[in-house]
N, CA, C and O atoms as CSV, one atom per row, in Angstrom:
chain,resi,resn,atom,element,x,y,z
A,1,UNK,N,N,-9.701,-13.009,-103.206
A,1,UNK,CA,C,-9.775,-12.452,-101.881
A,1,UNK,C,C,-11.190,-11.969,-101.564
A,1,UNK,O,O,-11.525,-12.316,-100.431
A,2,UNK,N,N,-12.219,-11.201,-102.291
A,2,UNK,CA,C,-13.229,-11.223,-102.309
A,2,UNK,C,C,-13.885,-12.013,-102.160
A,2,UNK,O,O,-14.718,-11.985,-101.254
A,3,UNK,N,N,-13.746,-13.128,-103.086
A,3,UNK,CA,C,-14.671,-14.174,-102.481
A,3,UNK,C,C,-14.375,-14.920,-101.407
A,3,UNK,O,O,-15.054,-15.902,-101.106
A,4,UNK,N,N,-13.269,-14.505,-100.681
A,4,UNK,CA,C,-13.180,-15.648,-98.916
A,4,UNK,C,C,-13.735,-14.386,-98.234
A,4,UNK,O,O,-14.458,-14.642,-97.271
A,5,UNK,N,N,-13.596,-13.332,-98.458
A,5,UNK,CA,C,-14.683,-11.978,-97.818
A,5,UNK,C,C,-16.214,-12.499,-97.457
A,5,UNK,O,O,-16.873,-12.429,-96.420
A,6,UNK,N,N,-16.533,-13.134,-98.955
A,6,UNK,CA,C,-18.326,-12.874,-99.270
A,6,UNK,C,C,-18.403,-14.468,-98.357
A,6,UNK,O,O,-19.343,-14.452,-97.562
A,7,UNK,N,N,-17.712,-15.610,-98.344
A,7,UNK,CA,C,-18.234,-16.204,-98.072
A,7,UNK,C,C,-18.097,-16.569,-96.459
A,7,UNK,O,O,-18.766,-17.407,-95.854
A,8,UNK,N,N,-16.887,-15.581,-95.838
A,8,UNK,CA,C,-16.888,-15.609,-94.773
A,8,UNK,C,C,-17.642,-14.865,-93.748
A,8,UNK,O,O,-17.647,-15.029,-92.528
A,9,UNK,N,N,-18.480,-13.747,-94.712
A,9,UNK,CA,C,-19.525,-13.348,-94.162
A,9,UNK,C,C,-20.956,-13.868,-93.923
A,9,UNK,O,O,-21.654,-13.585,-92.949
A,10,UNK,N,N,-21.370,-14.862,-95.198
A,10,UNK,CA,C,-21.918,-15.579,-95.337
A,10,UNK,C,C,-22.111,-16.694,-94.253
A,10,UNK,O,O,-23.219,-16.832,-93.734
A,11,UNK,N,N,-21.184,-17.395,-93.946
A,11,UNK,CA,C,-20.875,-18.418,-92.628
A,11,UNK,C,C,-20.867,-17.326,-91.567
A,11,UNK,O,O,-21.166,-18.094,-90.652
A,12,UNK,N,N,-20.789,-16.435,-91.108
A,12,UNK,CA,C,-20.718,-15.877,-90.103
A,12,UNK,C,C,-22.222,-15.039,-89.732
A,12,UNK,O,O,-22.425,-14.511,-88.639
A,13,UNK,N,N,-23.196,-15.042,-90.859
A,13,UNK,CA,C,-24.609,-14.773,-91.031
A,13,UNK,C,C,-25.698,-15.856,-90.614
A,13,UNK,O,O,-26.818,-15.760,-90.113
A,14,UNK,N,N,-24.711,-17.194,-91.132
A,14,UNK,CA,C,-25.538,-18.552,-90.588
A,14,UNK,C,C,-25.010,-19.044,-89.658
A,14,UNK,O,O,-25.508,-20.130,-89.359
A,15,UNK,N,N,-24.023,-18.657,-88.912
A,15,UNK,CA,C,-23.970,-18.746,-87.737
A,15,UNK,C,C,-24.660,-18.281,-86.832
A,15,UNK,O,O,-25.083,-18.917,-85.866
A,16,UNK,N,N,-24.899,-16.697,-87.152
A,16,UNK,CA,C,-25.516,-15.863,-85.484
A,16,UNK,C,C,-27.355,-16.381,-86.396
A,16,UNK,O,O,-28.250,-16.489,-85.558
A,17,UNK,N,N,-27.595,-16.524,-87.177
A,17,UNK,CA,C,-29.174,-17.019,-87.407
A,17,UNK,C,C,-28.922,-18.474,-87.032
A,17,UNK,O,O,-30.102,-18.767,-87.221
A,18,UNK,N,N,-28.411,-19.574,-86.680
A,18,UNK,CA,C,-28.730,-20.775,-85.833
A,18,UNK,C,C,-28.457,-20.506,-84.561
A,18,UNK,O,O,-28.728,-21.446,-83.814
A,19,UNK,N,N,-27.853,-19.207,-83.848
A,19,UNK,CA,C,-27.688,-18.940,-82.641
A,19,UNK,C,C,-28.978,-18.494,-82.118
A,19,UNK,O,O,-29.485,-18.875,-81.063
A,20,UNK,N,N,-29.565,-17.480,-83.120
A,20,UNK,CA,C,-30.766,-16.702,-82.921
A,20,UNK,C,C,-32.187,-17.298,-82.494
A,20,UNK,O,O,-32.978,-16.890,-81.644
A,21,UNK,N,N,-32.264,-18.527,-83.459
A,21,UNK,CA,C,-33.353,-19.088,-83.697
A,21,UNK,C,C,-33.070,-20.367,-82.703
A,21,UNK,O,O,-34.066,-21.022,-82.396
A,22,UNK,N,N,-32.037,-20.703,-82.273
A,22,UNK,CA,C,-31.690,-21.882,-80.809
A,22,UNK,C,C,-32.167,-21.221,-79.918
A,22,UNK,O,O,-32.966,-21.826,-79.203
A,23,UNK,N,N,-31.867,-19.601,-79.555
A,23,UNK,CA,C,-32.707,-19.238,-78.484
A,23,UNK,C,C,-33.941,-18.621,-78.542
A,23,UNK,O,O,-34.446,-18.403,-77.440
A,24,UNK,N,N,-34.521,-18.305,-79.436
A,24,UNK,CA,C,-35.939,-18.561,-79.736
A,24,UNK,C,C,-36.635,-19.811,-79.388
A,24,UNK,O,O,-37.655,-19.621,-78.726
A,25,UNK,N,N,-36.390,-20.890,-79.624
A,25,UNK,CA,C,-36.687,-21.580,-79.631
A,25,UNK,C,C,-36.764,-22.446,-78.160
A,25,UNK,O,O,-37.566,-23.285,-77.749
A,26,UNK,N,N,-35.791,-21.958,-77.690
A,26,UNK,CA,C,-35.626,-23.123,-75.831
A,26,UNK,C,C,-37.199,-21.415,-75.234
A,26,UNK,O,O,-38.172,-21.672,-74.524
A,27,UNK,N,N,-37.014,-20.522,-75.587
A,27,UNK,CA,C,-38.686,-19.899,-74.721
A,27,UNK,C,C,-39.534,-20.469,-75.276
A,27,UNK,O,O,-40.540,-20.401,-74.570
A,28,UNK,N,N,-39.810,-21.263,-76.575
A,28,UNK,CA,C,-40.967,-21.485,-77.089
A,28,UNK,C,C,-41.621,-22.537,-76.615
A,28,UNK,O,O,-42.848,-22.480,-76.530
A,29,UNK,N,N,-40.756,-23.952,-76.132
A,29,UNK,CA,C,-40.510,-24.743,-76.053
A,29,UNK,C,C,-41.130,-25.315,-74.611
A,29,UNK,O,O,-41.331,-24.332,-73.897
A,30,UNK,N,N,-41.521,-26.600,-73.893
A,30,UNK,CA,C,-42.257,-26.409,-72.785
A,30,UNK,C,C,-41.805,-28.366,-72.853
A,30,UNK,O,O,-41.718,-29.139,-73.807
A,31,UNK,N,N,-41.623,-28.546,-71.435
A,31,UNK,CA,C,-41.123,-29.405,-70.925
A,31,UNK,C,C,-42.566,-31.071,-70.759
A,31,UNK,O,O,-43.783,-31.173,-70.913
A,32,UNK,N,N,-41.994,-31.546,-70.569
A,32,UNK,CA,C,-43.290,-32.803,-70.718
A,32,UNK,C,C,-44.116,-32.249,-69.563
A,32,UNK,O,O,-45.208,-31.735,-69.804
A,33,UNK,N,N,-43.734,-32.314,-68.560
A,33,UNK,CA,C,-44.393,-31.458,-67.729
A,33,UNK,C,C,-44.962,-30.493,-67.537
A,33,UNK,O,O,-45.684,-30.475,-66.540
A,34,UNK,N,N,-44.901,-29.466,-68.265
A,34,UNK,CA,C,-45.637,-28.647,-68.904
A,34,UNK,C,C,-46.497,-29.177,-69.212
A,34,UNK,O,O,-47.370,-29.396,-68.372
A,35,UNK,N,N,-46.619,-29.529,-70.257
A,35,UNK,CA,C,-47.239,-30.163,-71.397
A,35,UNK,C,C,-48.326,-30.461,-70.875
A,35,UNK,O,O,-49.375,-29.948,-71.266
A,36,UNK,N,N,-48.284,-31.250,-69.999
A,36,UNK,CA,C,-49.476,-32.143,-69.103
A,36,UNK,C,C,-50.150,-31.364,-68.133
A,36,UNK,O,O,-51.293,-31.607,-67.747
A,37,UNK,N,N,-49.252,-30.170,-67.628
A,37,UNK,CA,C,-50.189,-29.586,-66.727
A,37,UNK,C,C,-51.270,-28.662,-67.545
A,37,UNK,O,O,-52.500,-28.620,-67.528
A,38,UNK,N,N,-50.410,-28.044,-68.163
A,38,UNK,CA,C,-51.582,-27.323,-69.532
A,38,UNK,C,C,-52.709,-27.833,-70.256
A,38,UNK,O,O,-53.748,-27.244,-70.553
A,39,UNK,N,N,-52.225,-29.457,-70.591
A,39,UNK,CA,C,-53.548,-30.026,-70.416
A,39,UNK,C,C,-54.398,-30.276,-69.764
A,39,UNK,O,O,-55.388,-30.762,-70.309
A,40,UNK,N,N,-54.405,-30.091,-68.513
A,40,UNK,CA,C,-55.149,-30.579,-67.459
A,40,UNK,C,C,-55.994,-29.366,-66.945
A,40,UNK,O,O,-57.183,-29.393,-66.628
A,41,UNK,N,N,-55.028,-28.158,-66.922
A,41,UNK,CA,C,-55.792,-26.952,-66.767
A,41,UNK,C,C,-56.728,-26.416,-68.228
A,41,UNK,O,O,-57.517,-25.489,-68.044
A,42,UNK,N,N,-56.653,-26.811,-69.161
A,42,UNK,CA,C,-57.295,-26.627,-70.292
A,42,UNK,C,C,-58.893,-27.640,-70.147
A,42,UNK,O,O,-60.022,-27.200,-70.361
A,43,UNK,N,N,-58.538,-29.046,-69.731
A,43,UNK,CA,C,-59.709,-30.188,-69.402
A,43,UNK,C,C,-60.094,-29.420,-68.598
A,43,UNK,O,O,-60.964,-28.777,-69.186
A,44,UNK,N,N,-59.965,-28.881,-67.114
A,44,UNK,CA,C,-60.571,-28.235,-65.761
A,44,UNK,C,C,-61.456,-26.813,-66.299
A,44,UNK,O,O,-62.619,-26.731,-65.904
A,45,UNK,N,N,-61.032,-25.946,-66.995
A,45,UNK,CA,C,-61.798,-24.592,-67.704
A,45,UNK,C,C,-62.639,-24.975,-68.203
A,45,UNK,O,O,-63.786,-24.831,-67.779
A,46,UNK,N,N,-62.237,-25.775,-69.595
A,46,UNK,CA,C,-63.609,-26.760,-70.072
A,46,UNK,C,C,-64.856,-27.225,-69.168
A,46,UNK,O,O,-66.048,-26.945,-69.288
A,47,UNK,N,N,-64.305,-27.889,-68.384
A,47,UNK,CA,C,-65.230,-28.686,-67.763
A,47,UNK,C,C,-65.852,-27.060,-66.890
A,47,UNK,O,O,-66.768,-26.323,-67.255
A,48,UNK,N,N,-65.346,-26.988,-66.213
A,48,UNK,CA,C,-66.192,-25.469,-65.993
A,48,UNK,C,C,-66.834,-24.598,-66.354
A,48,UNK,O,O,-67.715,-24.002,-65.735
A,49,UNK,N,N,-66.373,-24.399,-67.625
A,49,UNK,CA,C,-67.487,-23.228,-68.347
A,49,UNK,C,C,-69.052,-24.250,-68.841
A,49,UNK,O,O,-70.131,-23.778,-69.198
A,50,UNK,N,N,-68.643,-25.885,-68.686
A,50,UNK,CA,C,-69.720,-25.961,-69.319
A,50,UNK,C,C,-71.010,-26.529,-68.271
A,50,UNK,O,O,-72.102,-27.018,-68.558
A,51,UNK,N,N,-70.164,-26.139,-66.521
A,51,UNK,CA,C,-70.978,-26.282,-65.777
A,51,UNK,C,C,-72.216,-25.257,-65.962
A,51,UNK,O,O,-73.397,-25.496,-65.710
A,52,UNK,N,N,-71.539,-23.800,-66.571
A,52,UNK,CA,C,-72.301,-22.701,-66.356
A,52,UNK,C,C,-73.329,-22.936,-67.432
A,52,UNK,O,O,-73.252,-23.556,-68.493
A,53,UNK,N,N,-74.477,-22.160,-66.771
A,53,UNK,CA,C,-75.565,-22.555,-68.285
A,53,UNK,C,C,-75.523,-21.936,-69.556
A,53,UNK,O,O,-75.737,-22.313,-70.708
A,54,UNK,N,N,-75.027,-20.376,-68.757
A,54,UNK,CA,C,-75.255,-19.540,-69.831
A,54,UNK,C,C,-74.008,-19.795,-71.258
A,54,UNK,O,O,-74.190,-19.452,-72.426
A,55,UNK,N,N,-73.157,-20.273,-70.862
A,55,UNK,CA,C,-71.479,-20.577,-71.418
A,55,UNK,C,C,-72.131,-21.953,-71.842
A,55,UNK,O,O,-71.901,-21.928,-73.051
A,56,UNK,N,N,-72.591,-22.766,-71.679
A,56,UNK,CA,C,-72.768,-24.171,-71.812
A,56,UNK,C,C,-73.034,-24.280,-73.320
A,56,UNK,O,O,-72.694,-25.424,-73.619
A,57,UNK,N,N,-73.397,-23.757,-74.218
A,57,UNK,CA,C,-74.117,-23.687,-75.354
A,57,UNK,C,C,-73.208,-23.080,-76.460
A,57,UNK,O,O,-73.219,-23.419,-77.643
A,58,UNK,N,N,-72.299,-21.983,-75.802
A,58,UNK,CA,C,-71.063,-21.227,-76.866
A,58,UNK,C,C,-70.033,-22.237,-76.955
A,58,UNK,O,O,-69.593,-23.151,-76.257
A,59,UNK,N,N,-69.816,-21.706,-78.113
A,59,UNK,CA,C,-68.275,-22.256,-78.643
A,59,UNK,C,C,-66.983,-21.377,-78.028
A,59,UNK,O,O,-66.629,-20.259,-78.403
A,60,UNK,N,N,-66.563,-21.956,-77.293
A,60,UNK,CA,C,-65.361,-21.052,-76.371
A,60,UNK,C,C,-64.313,-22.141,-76.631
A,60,UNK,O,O,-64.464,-23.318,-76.301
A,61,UNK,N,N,-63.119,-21.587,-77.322
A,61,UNK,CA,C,-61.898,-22.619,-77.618
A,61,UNK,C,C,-61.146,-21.743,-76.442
A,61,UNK,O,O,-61.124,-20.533,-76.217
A,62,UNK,N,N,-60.523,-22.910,-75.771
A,62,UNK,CA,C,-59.563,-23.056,-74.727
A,62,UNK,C,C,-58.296,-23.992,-74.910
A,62,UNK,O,O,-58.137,-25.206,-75.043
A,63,UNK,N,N,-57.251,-22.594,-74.845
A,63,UNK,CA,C,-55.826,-23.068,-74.968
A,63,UNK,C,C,-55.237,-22.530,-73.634
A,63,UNK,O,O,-55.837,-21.728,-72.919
A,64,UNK,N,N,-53.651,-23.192,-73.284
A,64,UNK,CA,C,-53.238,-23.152,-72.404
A,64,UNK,C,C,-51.751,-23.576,-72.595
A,64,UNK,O,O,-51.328,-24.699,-72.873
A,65,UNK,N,N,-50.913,-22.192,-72.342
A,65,UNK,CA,C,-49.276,-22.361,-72.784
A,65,UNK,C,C,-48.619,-22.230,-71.183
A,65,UNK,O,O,-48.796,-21.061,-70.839
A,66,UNK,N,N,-48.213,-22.684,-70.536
A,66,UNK,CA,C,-47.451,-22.739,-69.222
A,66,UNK,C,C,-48.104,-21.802,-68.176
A,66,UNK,O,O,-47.527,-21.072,-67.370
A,67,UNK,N,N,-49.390,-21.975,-68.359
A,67,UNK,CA,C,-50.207,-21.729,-66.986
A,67,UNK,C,C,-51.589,-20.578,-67.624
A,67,UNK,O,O,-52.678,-20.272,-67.138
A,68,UNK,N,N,-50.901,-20.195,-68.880
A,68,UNK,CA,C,-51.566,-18.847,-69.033
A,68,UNK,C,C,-52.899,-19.094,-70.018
A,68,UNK,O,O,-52.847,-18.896,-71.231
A,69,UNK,N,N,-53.796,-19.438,-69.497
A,69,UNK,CA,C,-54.980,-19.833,-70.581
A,69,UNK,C,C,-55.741,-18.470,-71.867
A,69,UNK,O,O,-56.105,-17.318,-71.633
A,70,UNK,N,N,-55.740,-18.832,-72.472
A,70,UNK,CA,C,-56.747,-17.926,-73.940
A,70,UNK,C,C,-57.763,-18.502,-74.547
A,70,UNK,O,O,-57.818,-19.320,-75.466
A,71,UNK,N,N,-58.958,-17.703,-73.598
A,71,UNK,CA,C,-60.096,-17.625,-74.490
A,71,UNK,C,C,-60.177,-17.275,-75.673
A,71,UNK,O,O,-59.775,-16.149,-75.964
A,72,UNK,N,N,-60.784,-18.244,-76.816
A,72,UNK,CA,C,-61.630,-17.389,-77.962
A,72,UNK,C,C,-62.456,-17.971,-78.670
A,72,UNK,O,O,-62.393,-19.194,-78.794
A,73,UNK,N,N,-63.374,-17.264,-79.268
A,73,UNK,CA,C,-64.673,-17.525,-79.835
A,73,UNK,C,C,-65.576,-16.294,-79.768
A,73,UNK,O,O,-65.260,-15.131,-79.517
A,74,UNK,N,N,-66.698,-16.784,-80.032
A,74,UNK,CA,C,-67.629,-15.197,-79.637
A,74,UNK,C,C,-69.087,-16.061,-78.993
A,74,UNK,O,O,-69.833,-16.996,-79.283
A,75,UNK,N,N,-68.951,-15.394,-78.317
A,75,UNK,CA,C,-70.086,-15.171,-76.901
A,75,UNK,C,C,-71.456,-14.044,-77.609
A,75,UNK,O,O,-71.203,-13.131,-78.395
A,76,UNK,N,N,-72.227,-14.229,-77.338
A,76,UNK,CA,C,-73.647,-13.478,-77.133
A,76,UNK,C,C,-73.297,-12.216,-76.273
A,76,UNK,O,O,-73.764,-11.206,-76.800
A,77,UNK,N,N,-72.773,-12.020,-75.375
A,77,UNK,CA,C,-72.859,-10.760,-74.457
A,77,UNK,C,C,-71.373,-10.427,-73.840
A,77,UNK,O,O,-70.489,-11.284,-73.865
A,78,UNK,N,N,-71.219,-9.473,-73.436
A,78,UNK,CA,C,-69.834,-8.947,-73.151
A,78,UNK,C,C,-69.806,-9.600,-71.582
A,78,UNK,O,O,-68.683,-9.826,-71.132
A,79,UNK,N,N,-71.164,-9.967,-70.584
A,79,UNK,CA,C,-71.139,-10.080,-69.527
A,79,UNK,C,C,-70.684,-11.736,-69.524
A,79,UNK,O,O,-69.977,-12.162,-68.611
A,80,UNK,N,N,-71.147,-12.607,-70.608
A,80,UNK,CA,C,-70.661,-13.996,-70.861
A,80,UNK,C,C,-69.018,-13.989,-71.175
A,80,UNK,O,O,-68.319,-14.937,-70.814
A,81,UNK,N,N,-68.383,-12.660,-71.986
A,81,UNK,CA,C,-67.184,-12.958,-71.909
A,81,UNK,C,C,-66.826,-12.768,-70.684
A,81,UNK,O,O,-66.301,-13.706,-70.085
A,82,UNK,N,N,-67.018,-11.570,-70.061
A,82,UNK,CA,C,-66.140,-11.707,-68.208
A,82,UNK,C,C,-66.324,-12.806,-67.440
A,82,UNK,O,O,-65.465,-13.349,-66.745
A,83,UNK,N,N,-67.711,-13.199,-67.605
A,83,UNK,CA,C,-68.191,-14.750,-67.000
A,83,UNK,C,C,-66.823,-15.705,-67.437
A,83,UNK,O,O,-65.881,-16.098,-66.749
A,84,UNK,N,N,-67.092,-15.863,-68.643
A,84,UNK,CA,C,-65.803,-17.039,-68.822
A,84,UNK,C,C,-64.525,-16.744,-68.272
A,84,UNK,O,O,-63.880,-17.666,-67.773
A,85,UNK,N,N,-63.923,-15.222,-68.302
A,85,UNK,CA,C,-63.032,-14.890,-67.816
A,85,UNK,C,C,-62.684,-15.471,-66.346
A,85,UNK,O,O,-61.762,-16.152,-65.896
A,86,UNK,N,N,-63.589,-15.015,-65.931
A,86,UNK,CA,C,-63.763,-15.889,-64.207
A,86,UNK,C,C,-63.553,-16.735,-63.663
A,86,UNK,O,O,-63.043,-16.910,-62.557
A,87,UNK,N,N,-64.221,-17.859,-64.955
A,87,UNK,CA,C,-64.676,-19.043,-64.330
A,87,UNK,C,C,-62.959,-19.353,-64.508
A,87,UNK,O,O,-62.310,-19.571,-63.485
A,88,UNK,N,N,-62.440,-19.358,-65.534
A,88,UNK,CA,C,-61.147,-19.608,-66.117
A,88,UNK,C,C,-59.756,-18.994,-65.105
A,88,UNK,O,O,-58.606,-19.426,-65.179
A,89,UNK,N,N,-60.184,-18.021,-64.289
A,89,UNK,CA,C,-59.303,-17.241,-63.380
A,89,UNK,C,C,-59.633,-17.926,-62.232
A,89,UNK,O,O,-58.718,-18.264,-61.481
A,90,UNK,N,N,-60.782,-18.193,-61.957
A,90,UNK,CA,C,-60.985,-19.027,-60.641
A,90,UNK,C,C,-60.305,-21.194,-60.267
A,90,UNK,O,O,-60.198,-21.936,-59.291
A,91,UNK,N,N,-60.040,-21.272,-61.872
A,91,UNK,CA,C,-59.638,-22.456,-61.853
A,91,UNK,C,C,-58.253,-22.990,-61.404
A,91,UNK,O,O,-57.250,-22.350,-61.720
A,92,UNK,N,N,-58.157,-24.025,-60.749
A,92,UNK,CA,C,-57.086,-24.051,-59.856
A,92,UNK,C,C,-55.695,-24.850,-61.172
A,92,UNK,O,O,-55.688,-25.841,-61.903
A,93,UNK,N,N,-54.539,-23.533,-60.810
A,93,UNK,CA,C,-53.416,-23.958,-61.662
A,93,UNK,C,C,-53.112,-22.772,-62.488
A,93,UNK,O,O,-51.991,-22.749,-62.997
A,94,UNK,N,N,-53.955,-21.730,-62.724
A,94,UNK,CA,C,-54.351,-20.861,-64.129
A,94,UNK,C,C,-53.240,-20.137,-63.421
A,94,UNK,O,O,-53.164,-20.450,-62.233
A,95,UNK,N,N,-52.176,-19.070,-63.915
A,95,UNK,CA,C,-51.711,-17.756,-63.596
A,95,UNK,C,C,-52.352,-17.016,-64.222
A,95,UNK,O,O,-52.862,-16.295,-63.364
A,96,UNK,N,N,-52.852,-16.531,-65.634
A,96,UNK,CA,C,-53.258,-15.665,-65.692
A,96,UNK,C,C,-54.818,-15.606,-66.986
A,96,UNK,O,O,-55.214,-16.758,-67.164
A,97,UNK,N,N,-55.227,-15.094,-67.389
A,97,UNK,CA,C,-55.843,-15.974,-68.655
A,97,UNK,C,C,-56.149,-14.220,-69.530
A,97,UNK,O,O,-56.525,-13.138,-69.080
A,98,UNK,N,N,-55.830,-14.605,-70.676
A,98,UNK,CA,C,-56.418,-13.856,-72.379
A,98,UNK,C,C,-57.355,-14.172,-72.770
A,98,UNK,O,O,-57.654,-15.278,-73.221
A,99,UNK,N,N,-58.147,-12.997,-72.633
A,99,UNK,CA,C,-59.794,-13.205,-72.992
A,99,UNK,C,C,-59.561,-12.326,-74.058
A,99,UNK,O,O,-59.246,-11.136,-74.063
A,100,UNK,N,N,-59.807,-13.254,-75.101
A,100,UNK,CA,C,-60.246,-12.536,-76.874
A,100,UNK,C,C,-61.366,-13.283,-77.311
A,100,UNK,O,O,-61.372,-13.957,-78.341
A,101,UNK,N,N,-62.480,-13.142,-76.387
A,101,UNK,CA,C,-63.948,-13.676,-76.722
A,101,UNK,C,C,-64.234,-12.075,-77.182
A,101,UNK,O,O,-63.770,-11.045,-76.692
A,102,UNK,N,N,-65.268,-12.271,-78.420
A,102,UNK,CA,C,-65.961,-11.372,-79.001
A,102,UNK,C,C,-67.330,-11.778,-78.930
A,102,UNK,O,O,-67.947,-12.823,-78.726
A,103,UNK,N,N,-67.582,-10.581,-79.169
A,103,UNK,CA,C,-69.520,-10.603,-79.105
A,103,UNK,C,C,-70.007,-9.918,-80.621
A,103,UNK,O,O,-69.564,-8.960,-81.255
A,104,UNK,N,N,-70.893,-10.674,-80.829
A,104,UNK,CA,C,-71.333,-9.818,-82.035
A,104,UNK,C,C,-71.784,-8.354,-82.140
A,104,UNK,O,O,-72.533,-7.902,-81.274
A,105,UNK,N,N,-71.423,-7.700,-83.017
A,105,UNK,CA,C,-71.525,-6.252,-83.346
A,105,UNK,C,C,-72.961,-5.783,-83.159
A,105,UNK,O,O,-73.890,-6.585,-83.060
A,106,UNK,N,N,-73.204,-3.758,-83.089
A,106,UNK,CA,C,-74.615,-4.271,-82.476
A,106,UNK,C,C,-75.275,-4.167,-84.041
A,106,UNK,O,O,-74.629,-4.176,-85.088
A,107,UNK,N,N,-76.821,-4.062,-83.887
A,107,UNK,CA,C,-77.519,-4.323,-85.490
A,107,UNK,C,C,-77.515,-3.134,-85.691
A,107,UNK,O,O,-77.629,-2.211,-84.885
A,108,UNK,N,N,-77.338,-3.120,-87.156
A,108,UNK,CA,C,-77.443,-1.888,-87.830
A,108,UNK,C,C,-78.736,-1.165,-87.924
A,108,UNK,O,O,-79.652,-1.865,-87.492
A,109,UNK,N,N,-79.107,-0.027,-88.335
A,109,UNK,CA,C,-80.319,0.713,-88.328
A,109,UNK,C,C,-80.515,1.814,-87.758
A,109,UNK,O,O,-81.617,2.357,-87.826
């Protein structure tokens, strides 16, 4: 009797964890359409930051999950990260964008 206890708890543990992780999974998840527009707004930022001169030269990785773009890399100046911020907020398609551009620390002494 114990053991139809242990193992019916058991099945009833891997049940609600394939329930759990099915709906985890449909938010994670992004439609072909998606897919393509995120690429396209990811190509458009790109191509923008590297109109700018000062941005033209940094390494700025640009991602893009269902509208919402994230900067990162590190920039020379805090005014180059808002710059990118911009250019990336001004681009047509973006809702919102994550700027985790860093700048180097200042020198010691």
């Amino acid at each position: 009797m114990a053991r139809y206890h242990t193992v019916s708890r058991f099945v009833a543990a891997f049940i609600l964890a394939a329930v759990l992780s099915a709906c985890a999974a449909t938010e994670t998840t992004r439609t072909a359409g998606e897919t393509v527009d995120d690429a396209t707004i990811t190509s458009r930022v790109k191509a923008n930051l590297l109109q700018d001169e000062a941005l033209r030269a940094l390494q700025i990785d640009v991602d893009t999950y269902r509208g919402v773009v994230q900067l990162n890399g590190f920039v020379n100046t805090s005014e180059d990260a808002r710059r990118a911020a911009e250019i990336a907020r001004e681009t047509p398609g973006v809702a919102s964008v994550q700027n985790n551009l860093q700048t180097p620390p200042p020198p010691r002494g």
